[in-house]
Legacy VTK file of the C-alpha trace (Angstrom):
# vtk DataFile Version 3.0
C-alpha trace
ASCII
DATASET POLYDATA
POINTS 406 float
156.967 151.122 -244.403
154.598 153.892 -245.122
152.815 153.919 -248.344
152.578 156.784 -250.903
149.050 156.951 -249.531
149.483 156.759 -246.249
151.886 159.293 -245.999
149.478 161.621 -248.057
146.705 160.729 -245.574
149.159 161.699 -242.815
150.110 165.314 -243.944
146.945 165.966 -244.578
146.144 165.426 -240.893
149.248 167.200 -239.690
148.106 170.363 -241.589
144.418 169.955 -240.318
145.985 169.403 -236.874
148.403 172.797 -237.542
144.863 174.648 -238.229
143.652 174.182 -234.695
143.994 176.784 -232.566
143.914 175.483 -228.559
142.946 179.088 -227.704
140.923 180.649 -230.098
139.334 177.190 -231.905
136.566 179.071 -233.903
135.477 182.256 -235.567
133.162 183.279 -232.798
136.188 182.880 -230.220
138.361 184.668 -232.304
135.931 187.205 -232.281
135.133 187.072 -228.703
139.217 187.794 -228.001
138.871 190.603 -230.261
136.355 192.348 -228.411
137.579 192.213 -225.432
140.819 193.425 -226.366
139.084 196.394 -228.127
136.916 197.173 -225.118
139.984 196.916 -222.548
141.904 199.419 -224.459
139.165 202.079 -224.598
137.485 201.534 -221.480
139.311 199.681 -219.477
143.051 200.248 -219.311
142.006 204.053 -218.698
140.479 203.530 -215.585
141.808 200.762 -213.694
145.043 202.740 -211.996
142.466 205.689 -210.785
139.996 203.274 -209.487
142.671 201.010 -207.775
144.160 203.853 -206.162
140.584 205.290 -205.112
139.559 201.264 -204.038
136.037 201.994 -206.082
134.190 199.872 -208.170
133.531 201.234 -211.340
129.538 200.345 -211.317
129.160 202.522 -214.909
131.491 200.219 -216.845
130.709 197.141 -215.412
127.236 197.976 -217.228
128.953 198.102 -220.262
129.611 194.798 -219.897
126.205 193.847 -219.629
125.544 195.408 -223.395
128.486 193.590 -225.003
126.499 190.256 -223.708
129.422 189.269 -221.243
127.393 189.083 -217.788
125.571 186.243 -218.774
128.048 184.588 -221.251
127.030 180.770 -220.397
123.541 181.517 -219.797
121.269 180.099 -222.234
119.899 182.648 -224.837
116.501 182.059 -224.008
117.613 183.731 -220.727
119.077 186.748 -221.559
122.731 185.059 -222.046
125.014 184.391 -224.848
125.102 180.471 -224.659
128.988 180.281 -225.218
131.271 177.409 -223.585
133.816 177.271 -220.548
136.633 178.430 -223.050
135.002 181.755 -224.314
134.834 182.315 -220.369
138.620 182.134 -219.991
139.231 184.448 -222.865
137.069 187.117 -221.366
139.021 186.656 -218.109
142.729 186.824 -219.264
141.935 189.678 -221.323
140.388 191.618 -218.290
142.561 190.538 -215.942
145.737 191.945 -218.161
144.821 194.883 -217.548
142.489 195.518 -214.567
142.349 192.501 -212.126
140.381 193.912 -209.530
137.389 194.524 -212.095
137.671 191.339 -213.340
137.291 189.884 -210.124
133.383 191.619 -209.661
133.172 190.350 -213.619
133.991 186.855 -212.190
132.093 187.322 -209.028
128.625 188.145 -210.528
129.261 186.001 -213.757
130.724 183.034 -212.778
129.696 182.682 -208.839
126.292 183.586 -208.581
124.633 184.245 -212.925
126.344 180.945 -214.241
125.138 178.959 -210.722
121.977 179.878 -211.094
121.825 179.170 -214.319
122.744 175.456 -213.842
121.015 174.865 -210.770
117.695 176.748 -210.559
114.442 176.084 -212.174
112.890 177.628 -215.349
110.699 180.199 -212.989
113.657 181.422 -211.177
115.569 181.865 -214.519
113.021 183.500 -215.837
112.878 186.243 -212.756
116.354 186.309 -212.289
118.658 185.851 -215.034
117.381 188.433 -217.557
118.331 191.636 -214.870
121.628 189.754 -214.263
122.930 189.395 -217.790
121.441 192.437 -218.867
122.817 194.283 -215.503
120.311 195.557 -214.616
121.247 193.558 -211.366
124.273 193.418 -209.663
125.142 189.665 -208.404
127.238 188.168 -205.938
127.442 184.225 -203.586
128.100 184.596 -200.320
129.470 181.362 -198.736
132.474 182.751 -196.580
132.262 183.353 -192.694
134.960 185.005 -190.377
135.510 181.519 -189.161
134.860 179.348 -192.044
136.310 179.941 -195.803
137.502 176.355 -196.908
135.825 174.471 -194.267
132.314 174.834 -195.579
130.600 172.748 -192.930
131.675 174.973 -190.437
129.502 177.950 -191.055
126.998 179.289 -189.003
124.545 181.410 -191.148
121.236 179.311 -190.191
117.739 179.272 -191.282
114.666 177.949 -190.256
111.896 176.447 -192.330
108.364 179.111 -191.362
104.371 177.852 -192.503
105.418 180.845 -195.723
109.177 181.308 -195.745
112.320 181.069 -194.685
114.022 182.441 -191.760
117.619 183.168 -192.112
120.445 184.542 -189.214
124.393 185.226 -189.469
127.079 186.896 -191.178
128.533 186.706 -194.772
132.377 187.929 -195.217
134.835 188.895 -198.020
131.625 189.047 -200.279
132.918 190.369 -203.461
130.095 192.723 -204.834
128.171 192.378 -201.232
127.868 195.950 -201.798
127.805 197.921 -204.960
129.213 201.414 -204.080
130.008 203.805 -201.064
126.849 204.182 -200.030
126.768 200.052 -198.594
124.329 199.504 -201.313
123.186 195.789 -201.407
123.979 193.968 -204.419
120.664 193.535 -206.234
121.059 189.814 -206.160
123.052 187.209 -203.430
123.546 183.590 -204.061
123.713 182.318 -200.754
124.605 179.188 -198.719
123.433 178.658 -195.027
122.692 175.492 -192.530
119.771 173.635 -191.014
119.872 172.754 -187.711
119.626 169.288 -189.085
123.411 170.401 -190.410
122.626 169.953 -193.973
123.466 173.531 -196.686
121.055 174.857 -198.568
121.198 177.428 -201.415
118.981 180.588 -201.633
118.589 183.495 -203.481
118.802 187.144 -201.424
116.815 189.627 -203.388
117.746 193.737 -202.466
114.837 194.850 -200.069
114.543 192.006 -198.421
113.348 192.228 -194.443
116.832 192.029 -192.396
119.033 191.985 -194.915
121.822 194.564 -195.037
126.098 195.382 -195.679
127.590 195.434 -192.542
131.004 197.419 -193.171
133.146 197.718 -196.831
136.500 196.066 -196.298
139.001 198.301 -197.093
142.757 198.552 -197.300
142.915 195.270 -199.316
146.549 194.402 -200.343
144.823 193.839 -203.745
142.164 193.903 -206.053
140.884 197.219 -204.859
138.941 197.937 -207.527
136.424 195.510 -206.707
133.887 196.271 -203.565
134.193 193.282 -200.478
131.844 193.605 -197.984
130.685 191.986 -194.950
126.819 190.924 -194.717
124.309 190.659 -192.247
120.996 188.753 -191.961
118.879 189.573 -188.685
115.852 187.255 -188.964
116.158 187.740 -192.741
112.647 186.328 -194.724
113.038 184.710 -197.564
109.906 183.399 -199.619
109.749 179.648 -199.906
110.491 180.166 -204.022
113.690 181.459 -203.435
115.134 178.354 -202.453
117.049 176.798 -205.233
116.656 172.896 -205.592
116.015 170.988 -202.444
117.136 171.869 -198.820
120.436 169.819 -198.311
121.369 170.408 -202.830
124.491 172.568 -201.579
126.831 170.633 -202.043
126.380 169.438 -205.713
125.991 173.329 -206.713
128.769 174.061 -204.710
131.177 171.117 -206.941
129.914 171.554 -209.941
130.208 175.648 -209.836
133.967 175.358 -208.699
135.161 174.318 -211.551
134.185 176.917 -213.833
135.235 179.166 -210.970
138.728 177.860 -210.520
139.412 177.772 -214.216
138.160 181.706 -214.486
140.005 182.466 -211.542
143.260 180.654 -213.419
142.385 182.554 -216.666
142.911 185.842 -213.997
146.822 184.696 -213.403
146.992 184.019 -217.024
145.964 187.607 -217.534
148.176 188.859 -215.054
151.332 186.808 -216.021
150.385 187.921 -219.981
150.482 191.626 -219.164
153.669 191.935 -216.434
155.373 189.557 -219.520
154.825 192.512 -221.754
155.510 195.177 -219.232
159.294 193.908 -218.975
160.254 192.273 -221.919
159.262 196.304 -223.450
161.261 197.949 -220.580
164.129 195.467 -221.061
164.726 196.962 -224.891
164.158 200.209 -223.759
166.347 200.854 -220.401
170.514 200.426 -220.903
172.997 200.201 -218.320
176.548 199.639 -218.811
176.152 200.926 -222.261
174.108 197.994 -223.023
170.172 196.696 -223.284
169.510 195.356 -220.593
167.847 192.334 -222.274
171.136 191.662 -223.135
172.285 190.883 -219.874
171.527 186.841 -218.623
170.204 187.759 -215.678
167.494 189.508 -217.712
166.616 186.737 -220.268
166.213 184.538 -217.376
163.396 186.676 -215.586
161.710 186.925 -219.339
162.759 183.293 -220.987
161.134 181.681 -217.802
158.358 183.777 -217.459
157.278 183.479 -220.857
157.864 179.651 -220.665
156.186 178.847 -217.789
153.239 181.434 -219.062
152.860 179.380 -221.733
152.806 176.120 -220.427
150.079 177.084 -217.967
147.813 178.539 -220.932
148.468 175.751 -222.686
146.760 173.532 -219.628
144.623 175.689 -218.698
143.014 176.211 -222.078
142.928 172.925 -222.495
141.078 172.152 -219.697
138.211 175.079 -220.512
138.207 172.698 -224.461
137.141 169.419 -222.952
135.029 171.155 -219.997
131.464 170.202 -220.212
129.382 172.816 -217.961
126.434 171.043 -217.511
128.315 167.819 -215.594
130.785 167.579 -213.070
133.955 165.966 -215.160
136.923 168.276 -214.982
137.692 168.853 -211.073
141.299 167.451 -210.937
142.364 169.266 -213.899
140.334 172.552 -212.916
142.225 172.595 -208.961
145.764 171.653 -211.036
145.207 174.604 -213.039
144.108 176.842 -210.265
147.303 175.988 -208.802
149.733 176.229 -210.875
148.667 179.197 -212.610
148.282 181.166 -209.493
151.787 180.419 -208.508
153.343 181.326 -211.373
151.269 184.393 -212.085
152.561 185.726 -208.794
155.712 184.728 -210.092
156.080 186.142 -213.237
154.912 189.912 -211.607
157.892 189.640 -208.994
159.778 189.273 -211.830
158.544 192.410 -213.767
159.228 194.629 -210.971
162.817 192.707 -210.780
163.067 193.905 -214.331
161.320 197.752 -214.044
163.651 198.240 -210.476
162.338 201.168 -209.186
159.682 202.032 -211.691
158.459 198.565 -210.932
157.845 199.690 -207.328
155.556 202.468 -208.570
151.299 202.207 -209.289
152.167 204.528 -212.668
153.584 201.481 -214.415
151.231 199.149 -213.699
153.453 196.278 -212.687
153.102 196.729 -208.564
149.473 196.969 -209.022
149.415 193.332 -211.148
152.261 192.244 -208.187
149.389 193.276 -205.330
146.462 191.739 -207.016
147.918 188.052 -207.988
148.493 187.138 -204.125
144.579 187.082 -203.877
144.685 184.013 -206.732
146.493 182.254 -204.337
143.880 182.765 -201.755
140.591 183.408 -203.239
138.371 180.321 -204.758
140.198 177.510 -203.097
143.703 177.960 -201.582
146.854 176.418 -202.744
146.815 174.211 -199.489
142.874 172.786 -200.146
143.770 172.476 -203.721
146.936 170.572 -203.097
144.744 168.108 -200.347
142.220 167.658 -203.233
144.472 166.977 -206.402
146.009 164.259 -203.548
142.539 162.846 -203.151
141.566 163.016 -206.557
145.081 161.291 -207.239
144.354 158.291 -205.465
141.010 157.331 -207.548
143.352 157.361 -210.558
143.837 153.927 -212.188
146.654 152.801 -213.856
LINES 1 407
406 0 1 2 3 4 5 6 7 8 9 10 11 12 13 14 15 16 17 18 19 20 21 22 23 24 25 26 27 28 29 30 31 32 33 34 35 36 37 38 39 40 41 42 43 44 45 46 47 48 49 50 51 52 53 54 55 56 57 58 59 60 61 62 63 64 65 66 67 68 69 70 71 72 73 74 75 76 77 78 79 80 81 82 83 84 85 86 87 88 89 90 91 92 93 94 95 96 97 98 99 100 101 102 103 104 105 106 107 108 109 110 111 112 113 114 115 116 117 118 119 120 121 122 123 124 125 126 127 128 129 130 131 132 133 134 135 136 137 138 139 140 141 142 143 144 145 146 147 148 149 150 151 152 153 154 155 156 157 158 159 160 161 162 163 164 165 166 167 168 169 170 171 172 173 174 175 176 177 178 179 180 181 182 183 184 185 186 187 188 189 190 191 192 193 194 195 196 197 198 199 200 201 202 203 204 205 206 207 208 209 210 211 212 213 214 215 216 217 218 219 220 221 222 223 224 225 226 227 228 229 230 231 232 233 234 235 236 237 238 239 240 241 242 243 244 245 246 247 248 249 250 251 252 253 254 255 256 257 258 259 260 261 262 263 264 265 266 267 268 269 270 271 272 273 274 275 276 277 278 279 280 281 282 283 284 285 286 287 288 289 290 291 292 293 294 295 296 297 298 299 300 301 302 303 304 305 306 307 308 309 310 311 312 313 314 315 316 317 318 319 320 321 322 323 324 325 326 327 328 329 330 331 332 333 334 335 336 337 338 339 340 341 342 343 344 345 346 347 348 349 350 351 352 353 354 355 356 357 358 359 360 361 362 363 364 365 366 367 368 369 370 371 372 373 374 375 376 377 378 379 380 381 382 383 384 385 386 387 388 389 390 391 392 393 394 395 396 397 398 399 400 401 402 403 404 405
């Protein structure tokens, strides 16, 4: 039995336990949340269905971003960056993504792929020339590691360089580049991280500065199913030169940046279907107590609070993971790549989910860019693609599976 005590003791650590919050934790989270929020609804939410529609980047807003300190929001202060964890990272991403994914994806792109890489991987002279103009941006970043013929088969690229007496040499062709080039123009993004191979086979990571001798956009993808309001580009390097300090690590380091960058990726790019699922949850559940039929709310019908019971359920349980996972992730190691591909996966699938659902709900107004759901319904496939797709995910977890011990 209990003592007196001990059951003191244990209510007092119930209602220190009831004081955490899993996805706002401190004061400076809270407040992160709450600036986001503020700057969606007054800059955001009033551009993204004109930009969509127009498939343009807006380039003036995403320097707005810069001055609220998000472009560099893991980077070390010292750096231009606001030194905050893996969790303040999915906050800014679910709260973008509810309302304009396709932004949020050149957000992710510059922040996550190619500012927070460098960040971990390059030395303090290439930090110090680089990171200030990307948090600030000044610069506009991107990674380039997809070919035409190789996406999740890494090792079969064929961008190649060749080691010079002063530089580098680089050859081949960069595609689906998110941010490869900044506006209609084919302007270069400012900054590229980018992987290519030796002839010895082994990937090596550079940095591709604007200006740069054979370096240049080939053609803007357009007439994306989704996420239209971010720029994709092809790019080209024709005996591209790239000075010997623009090599980050050691020829053949790929591979570790590659790992330990995809986790913070995948969990972002989960945060994105969070933000999705969050906002097409709202959409219907408001348009449920609003439309009738049969002289009745439609809410009231069980159809209906199936589409929004599930939804909201199997929202929550993949916040609940995925914000989880962002706690415990440590950026500076490798540690969290099972749970990071789980929640990749599951979140993707259900945000997809949950906005074929919402236009279930809205019907015909569903099927329409004014009410925002078919625009959320056309951007979540990407999640399912983009960063890993659910087929390499599911042949990881597998792998990562059998290393488990029991």
């Amino acid at each position: 039995m209990t003592s007196p005590t001990g059951m003191a003791a244990t209510r007092k650590s119930m209602s220190e336990w009831r004081k955490y919050d899993l996805f706002e934790p401190t004061e400076e989270h809270k407040l992160l949340r709450q600036t986001i929020i503020s700057f969606v609804r007054e800059e955001v939410e009033k551009q993204a269905l004109q930009y969509d529609r127009e498939e343009r980047f807006n380039l003036s807003l995403f320097k707005k971003t810069g001055s609220l300190g998000l472009l560099g929001i893991t980077v070390d202060p010292a750096f231009g960056g606001a030194g905050m964890d893996a969790l303040s990272a999915v906050i800014v991403h679910e709260e973008l993504s509810s309302s304009d994914p396709g932004f949020c994806l050149a957000y992710l792109a510059h922040t996550m792929l190619c500012v927070h890489n460098i960040s971990k991987s390059a030395n303090e002279e290439q930090k110090k020339k680089w990171l200030p103009k990307l948090c600030s941006g000044e610069w506009i970043g991107a990674m380039a590691m997809s070919e035409a013929e190789a996406g999740t088969d890494v090792f079969g690229m064929r961008s190649h360089f060749r080691k010079e007496k002063s530089h580098y040499t680089l050859n081949g062709r960069k595609m689906w580049i998110t941010n490869g080039t900044q506006d209609e123009n084919n302007t270069p993004a400012d900054c590229v991280l980018l992987y290519a191979q030796s002839n010895k086979k082994e990937i090596s990571t550079f940095v591709i500065e604007k200006g740069f001798e054979g370096y240049e956009v080939g053609q803007k993808i357009k007439d994306k199913t989704g996420m239209r309001a971010s720029n994709t580009a092809e790019l080209v390097f024709n005996e591209c030169k790239i000075p010997k300090e623009n090599l980050i690590g050691k020829e053949g380091d790929s591979l570790n940046h590659m790992m330990r960058n995809l986790e913070i990726e995948r969990l972002t790019l989960a945060a994105m279907s969070l933000g999705i699922a969050k906002r097409c949850i709202s959409e219907m559940n408001k348009y449920a107590s609003e439309r009738e039929a049969f002289g009745k709310k439609i809410r009231d019908f069980g159809q209906i609070q199936k589409y929004l019971s599930e939804s909201y359920a199997e929202y929550m349980a993949c916040r609940t993971y995925v914000y989880n996972t962002a706690r415990i992730m440590n950026l500076d190691q490798s540690n969290q790549r099972l749970s990071s591909d789980t929640a990749k996966l599951i979140s993707s699938q259900m945000g997809k989910k949950v906005a074929d659902r919402a236009m279930q709900v809205l019907g015909g107004y569903g099927y329409v860019g004014e009410y925002q759901v078919e625009r959320l319904w056309r951007d979540a496939k990407l999640l399912e693609i983009g960063g890993g797709t659910n087929e390499a995910l599911e042949k990881n977890i597998t792998k990562e599976m059998e290393l488990i011990k029991n």
